[in-house]
C-alpha positions as CSV (number, residue, x, y, z in Angstrom):
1,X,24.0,1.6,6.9
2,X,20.5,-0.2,6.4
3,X,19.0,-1.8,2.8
4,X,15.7,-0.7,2.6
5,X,13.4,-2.4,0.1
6,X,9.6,-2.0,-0.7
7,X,7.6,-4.1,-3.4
8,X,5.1,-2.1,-4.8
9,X,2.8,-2.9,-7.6
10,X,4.4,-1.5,-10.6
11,X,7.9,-0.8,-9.1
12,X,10.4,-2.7,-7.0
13,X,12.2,0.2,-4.4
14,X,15.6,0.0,-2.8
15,X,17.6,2.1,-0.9
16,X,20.4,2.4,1.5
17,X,20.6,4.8,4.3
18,X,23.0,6.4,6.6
19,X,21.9,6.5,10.4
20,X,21.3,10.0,10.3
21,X,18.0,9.6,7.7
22,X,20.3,10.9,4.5
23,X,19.6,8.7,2.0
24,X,23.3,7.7,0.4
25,X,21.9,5.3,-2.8
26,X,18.9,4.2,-4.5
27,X,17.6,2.0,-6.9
28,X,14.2,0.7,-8.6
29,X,13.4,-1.2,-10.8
30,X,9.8,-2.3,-12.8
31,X,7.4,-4.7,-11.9
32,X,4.8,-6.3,-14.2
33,X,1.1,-7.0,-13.2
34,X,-1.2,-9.1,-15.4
35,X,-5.1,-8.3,-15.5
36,X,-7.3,-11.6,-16.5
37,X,-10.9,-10.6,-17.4
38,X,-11.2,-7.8,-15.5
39,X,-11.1,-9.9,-12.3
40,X,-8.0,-11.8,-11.5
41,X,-4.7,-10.0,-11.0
42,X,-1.7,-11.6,-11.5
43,X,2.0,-11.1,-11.0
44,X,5.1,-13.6,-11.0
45,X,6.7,-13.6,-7.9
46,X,10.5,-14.5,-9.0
47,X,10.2,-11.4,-10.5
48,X,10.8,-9.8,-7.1
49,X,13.6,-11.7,-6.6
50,X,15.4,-10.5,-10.1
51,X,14.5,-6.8,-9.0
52,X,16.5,-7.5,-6.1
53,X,19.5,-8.6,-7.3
54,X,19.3,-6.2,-10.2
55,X,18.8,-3.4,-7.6
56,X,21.7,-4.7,-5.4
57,X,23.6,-4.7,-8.9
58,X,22.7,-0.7,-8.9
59,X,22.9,0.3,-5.3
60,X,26.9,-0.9,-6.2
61,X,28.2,-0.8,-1.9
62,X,25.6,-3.4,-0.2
63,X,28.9,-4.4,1.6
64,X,28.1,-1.4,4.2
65,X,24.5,-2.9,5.1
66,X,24.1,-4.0,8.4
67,X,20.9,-5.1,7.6
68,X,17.9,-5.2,5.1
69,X,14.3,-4.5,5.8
70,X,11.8,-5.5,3.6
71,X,8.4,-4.3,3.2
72,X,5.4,-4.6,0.5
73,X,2.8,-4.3,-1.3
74,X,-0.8,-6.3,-0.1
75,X,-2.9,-8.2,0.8
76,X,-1.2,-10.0,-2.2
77,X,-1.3,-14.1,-1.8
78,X,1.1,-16.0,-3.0
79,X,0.9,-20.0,-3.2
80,X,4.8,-21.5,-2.7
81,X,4.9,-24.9,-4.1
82,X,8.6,-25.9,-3.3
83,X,9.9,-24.7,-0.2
84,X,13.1,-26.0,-1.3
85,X,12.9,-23.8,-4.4
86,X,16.5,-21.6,-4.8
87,X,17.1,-17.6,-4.9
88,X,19.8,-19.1,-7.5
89,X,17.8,-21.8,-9.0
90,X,17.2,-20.9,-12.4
91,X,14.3,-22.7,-12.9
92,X,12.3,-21.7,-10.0
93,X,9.5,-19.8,-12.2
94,X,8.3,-23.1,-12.4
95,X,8.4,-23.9,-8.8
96,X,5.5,-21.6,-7.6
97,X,2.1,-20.3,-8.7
98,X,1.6,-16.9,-9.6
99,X,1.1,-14.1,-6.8
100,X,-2.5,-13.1,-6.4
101,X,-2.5,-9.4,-6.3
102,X,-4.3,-7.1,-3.6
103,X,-6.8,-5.9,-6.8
104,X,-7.3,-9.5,-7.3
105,X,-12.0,-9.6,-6.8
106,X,-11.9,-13.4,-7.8
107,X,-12.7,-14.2,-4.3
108,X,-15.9,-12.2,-3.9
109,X,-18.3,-15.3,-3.4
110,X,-16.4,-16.0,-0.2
111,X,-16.2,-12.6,1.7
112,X,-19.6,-13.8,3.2
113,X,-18.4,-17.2,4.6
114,X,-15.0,-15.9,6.2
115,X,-17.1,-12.4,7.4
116,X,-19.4,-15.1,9.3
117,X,-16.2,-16.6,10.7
118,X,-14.3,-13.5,11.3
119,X,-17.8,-11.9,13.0
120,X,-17.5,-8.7,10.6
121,X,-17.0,-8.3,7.0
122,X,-13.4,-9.1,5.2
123,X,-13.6,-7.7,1.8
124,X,-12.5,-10.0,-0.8
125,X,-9.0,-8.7,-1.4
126,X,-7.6,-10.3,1.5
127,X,-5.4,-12.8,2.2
128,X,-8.5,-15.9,3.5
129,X,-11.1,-15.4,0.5
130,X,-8.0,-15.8,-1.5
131,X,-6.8,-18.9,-0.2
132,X,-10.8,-20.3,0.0
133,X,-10.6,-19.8,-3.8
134,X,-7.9,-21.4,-4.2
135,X,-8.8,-23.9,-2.5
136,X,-12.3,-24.4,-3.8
137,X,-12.2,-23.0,-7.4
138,X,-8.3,-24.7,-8.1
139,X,-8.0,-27.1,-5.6
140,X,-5.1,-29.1,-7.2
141,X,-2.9,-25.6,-6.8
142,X,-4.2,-25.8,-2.9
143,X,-2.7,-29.0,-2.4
144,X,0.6,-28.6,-4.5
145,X,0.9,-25.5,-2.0
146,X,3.6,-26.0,0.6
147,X,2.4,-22.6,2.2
148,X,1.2,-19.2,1.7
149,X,2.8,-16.2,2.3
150,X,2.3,-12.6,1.8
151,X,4.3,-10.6,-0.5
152,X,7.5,-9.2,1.4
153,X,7.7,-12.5,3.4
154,X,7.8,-14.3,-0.3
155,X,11.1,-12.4,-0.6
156,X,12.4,-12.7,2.9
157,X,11.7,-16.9,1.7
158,X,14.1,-16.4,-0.8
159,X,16.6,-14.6,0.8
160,X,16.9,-16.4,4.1
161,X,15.4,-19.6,3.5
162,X,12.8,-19.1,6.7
163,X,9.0,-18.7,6.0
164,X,7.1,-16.1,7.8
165,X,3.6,-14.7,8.2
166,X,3.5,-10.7,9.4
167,X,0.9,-10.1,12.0
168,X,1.6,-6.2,11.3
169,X,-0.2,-5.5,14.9
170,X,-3.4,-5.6,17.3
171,X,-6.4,-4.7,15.5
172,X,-5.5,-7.0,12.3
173,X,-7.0,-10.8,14.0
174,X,-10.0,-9.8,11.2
175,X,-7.9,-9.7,8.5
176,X,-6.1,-12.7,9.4
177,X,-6.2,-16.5,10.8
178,X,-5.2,-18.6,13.8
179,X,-5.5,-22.3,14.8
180,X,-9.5,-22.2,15.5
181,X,-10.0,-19.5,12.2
182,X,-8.3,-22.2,9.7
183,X,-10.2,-25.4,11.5
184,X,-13.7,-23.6,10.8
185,X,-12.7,-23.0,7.1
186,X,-11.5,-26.3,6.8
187,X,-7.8,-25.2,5.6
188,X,-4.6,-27.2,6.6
189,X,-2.8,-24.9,8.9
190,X,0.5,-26.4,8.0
191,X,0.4,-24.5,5.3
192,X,0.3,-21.4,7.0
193,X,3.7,-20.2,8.5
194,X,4.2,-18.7,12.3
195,X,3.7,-15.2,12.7
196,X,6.2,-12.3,13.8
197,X,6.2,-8.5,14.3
198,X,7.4,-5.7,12.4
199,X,10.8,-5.2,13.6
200,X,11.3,-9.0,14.0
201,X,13.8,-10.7,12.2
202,X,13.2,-13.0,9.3
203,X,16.5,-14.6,9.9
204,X,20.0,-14.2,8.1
205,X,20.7,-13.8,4.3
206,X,21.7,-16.9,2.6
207,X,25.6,-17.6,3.1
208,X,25.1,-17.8,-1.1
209,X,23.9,-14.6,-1.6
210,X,26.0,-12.4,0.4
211,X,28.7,-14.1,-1.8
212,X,27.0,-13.8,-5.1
213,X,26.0,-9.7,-3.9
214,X,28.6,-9.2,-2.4
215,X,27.0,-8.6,1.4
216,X,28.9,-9.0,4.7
217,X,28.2,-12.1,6.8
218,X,25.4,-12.9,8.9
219,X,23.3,-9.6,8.1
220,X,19.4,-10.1,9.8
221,X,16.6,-9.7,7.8
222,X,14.1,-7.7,9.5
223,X,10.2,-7.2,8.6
224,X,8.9,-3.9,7.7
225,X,5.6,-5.0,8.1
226,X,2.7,-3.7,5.5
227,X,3.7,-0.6,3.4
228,X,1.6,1.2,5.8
229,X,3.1,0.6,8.6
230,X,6.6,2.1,7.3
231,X,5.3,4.7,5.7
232,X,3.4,6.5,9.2
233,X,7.0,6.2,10.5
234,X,8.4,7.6,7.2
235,X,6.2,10.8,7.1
236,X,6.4,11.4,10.9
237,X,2.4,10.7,11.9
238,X,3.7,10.2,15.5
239,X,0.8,12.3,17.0
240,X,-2.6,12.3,17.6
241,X,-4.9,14.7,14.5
242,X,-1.5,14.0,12.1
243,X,-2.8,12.0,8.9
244,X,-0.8,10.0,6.5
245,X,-1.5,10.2,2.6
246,X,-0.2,7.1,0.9
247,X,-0.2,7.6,-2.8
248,X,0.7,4.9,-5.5
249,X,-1.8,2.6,-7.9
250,X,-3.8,2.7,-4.4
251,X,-4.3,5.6,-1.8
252,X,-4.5,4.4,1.4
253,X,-5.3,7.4,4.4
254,X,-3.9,7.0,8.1
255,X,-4.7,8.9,10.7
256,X,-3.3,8.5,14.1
257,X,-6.1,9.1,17.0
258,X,-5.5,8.7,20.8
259,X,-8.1,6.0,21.2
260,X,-9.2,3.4,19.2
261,X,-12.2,4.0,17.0
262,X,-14.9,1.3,16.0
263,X,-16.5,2.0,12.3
264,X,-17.5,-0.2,9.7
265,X,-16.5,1.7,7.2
266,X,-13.0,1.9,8.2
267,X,-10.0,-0.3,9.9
268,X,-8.7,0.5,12.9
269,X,-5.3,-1.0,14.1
270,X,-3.0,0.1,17.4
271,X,-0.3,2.3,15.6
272,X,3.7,2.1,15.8
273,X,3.9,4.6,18.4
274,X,2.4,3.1,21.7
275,X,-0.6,3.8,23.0
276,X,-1.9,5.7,20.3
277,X,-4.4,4.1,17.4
278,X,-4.6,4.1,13.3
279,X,-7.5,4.9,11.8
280,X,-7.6,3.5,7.6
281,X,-9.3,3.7,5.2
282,X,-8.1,2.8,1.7
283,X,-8.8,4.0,-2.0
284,X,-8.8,1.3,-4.3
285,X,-7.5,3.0,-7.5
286,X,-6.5,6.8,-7.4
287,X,-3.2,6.5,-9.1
288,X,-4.6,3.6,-11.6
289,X,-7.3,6.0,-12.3
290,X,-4.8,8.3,-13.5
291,X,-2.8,5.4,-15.7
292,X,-6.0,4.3,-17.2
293,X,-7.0,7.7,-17.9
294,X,-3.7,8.5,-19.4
295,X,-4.6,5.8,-22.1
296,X,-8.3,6.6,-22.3
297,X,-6.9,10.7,-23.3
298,X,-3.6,10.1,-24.8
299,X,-1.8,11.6,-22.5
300,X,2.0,10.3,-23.0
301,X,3.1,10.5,-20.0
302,X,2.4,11.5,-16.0
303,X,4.0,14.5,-16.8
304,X,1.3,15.3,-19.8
305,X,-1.8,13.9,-18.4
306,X,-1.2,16.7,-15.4
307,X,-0.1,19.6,-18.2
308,X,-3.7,18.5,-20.1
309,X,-5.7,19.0,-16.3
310,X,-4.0,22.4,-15.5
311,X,-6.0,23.8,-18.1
312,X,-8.9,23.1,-17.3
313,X,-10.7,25.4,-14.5
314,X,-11.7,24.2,-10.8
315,X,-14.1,22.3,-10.8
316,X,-13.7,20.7,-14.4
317,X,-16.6,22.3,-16.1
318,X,-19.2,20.4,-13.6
319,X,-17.2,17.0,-14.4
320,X,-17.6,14.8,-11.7
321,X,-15.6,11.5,-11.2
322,X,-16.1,8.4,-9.1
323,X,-12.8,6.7,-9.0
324,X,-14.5,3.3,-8.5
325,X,-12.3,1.4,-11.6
326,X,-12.0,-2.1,-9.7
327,X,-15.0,-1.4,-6.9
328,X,-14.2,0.1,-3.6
329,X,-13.2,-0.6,-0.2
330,X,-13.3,2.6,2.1
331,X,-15.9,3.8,3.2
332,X,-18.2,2.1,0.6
333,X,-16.8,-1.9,0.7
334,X,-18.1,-2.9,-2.3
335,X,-16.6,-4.6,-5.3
336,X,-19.4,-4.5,-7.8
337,X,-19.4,-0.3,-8.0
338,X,-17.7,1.1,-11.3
339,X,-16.6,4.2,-12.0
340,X,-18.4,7.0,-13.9
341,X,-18.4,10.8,-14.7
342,X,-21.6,13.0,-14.3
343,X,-21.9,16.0,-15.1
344,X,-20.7,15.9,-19.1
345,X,-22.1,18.6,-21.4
346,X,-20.8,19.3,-24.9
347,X,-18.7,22.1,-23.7
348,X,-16.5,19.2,-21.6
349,X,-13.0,18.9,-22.8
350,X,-10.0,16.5,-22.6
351,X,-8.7,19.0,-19.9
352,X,-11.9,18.5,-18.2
353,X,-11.9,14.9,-17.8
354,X,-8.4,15.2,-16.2
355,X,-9.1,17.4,-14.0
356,X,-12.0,16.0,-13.1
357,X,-10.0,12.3,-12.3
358,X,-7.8,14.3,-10.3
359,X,-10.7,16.1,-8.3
360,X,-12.0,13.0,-8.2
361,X,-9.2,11.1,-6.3
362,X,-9.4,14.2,-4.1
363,X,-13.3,13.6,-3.6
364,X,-12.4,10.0,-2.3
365,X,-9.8,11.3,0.1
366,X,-12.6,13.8,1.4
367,X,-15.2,11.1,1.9
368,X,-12.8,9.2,4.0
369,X,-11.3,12.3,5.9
370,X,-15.3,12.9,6.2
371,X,-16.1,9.4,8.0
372,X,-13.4,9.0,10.2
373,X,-14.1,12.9,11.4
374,X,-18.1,11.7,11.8
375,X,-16.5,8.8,13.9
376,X,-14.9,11.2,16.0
377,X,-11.3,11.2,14.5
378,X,-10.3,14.5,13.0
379,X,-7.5,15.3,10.7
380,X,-5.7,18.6,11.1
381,X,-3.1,17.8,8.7
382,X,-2.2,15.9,5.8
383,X,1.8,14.3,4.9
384,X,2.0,12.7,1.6
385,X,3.8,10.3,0.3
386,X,4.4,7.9,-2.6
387,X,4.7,7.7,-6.0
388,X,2.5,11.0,-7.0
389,X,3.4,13.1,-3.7
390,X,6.2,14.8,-5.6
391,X,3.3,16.6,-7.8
392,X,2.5,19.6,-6.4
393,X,-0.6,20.6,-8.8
394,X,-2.3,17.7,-6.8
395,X,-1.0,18.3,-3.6
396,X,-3.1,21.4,-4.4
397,X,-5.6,20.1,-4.9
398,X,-5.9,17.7,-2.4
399,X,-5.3,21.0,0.0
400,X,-8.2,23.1,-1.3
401,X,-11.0,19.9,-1.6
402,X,-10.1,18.5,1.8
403,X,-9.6,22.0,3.5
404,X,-6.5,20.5,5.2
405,X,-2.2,21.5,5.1
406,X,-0.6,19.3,3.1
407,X,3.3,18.9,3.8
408,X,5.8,16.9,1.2
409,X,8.6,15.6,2.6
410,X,12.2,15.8,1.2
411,X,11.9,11.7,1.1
412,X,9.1,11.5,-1.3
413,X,9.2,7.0,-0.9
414,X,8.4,7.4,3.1
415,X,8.2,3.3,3.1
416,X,11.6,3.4,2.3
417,X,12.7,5.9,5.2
418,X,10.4,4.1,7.8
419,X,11.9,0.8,6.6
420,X,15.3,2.8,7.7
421,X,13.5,3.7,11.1
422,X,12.5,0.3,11.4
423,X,15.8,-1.2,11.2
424,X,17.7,1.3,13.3
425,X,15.0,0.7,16.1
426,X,16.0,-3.0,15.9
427,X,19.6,-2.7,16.2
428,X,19.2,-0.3,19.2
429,X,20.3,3.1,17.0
430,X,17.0,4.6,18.4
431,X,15.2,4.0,21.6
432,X,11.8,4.1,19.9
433,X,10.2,4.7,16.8
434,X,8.9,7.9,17.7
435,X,12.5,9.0,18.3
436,X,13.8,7.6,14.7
437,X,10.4,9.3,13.0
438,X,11.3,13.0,14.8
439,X,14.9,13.0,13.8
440,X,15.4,11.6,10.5
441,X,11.9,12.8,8.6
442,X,12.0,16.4,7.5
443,X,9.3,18.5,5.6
444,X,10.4,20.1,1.7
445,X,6.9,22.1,1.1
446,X,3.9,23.3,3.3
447,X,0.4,23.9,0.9
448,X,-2.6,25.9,2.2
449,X,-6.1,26.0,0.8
450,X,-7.2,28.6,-1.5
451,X,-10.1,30.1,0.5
452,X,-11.7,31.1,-3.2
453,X,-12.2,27.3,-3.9
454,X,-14.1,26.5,-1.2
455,X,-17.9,27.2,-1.9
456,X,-17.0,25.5,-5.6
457,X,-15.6,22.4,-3.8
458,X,-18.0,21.9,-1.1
459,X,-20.7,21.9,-3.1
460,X,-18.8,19.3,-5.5
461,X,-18.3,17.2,-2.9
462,X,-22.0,17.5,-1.5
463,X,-22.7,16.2,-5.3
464,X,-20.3,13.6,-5.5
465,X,-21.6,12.0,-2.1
466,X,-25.1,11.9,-3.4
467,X,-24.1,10.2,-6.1
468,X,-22.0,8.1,-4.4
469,X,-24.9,6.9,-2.7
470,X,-26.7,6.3,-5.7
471,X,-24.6,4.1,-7.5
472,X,-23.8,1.9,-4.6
């Protein structure tokens, strides 16, 4: 069996899986973010570490694991200030600085110097503005910093005692450094750890915490790479026009194209299944714009913010909402836009507004289905996953605004099952990932457009690009 486990931002996700892709245990547990000003994002990182064990705790039979892949959320920075820090050392909350979070926007006034380095623009959100604010705007943090590592390879730290960067695959050297990258920012590249590959090993769990979880001997600890990465595997986007739909506080959209595709409004990276190409663009709050509007309507739940939007009517009374809470990245890239609804009228209701954050979200999808099809990558299908691709009110909604089939899988945490791909790939259960994808991932629930929503929608849509445009 394999132990699959992805950080997310509000949730830590384990599971362990037979080699068949039935799922046989699972286990979560929460995660708590903290939001400074508006700007700066926080989380602790040993709080990952206590999810684990309180997740192996749950999972009960970690003894069958013949190894654990790990995968998470990003680009989330985290500053390690004692390497020799323990996964048992009680005090090591004091041993290392605060993670900064993917929604972190501290870094904004060096996007333009590491752009200018990187020859194209790196929105602020990743991993080198980070570490140039750090080093710049908190420079005694800098130099008690041993290293920097991403999220999942924080963990893998813990757990194996080896540090390591993910270079999740060719497309990313943008996004991230080497030797002549760090010597033009001035940064000490011995803080910097040596890349591998998803699929690579981290190394071996800790002889003390197999014993203290009660794990066999010598089990690897592979990389899942980015959340991305597992989830295309976990949904089955082995194919050229098959999109990926990955829902949680972020949405991020993957389509897999047979070339590669050059757009500035989008990423492009070479996808797990060889030679084809993944085209991104990602959302940067569709399911925080559902949280936040919970609180803003009273909504007590998930559950009740969705009962309040399904009556309301399509279209939401002529509500429309720009889901830009904490700026955007795709296709806009740019961190100053906020969020706002047009349309209101005195006739606008509570069930309005939450229909019209859900349409909304949808609208976002659209207008990144809509620039990767005007690059010349088209989408004849859509497979959700993640935390809201269990609701199928807005898997419905999602079909009739983009005009594509949406399909929900029976595993609704695809990182988890690609994580389960991952690992069988690397102990030689499966000859290639598009093998592992096409035998373990199976579809629950097909959803069509309503042909009657159409006019209504592409006219909203029309509106809410115009807009768009005016606000950025």
């Amino acid at each position: 069996m394999l132990l699959t486990i992805d950080i997310g931002t509000s949730s830590f996700k384990s599971a362990l899986w037979d080699y068949e892709g039935s799922r046989k245990a699972f286990a979560s547990s929460p995660l708590s973010a903290g939001n400074i000003d508006g700007t700066r994002h926080e989380a602790d990182p040993t709080q990952w570490i206590s999810a684990f064990g309180q997740c192996c705790g749950k999972l009960g039979n970690v003894k069958q694991a013949d190894a654990v892949v790990i995968s998470g959320n990003g680009p989330t920075l985290v500053p390690v200030l004692n390497p020799q820090s323990s996964f048992l050392n009680s005090k090591s909350s004091i041993l290392n600085s605060n993670a900064i979070l993917w929604l972190d926007r501290r870094a904004v006034k060096y996007q333009d110097e590491v752009s200018r380095v990187m020859g194209g623009f790196v929105d602020a959100g990743f991993f080198l503005p980070k570490i140039l604010a750090v080093k710049n705007d908190d420079n005694e943090l800098y130099e008690r910093t041993k290293f920097f590592l991403g999220c999942p390879e924080y963990l893998a730290y813990s757990l194996t005692g080896e540090a390591r960067n993910v270079f999740p695959c060719e497309g990313f050297d943008r996004w991230f450094w080497n030797d002549s990258v760090l010597e033009k920012l001035s940064l000490d590249k011995s803080k910097f750890p040596a890349f591998i590959k998803p699929g690579d090993q981290f190394g071996m769990l800790l002889p003390q915490i197999s014993e203290r979880f009660g794990f066999q001997k010598n089990i690897p600890v592979f990389s899942g790479g980015p959340d991305f990465f597992a989830s295309i595997l976990g949904s089955g986007v082995t194919e050229p026009n098959q999109a990926c739909d990955r829902t949680g506080s972020s949405e991020g959209i993957n389509l897999c194209t047979q070339n590669r595709i050059n757009d500035s409004r989008l990423m492009s990276y070479s996808h797990p299944v060889k030679p084809f190409w993944n085209l991104s663009g990602i959302i940067n709050t569709t399911g925080k714009a559902i949280d936040w509007g919970c609180g803003l309507l009273s909504a007590a739940s998930f559950d009740d913010f969705i009962a309040l939007a399904k009556t309301s009517i399509a279209g939401s009374g002529s509500l429309i909402f720009h889901p830009y809470l904490a700026g955007e990245r795709a296709p806009l890239w740019n961190a100053s836009l906020r969020a706002d609804f047009s349309g209101i009228s005195l006739s606008s209701s509570r069930s309005d507004f939450a229909n019209s954050i859900l349409e909304g979200i949808c609208f976002a999808i659209r207008d990144v289905l809509a620039v990767m099809n005007e690059a010349g990558g088209e989408a004849n299908q859509l497979r959700v996953t993640g935390r809201l691709s269990g609701c199928s009110y807005l898997n419905q909604l999602k079909s009739d605004i983009t005009g594509l089939e949406i399909l929900e899988g029976v595993h609704k945490d695809a990182e988890l099952l690609g994580l389960a791909i991952i690992g069988a790939c690397s102990l030689g259960r499966f000859s290639s990932y598009k093998e592992a994808s096409a035998s373990l991932c199976r579809i629950e629930r097909r959803y069509e457009p309503d042909v009657k929503n159409k006019e209504l929608y592409d006219q909203s849509f029309m509106e809410y690009r115009v807009s768009s445009s005016q606000i950025s």
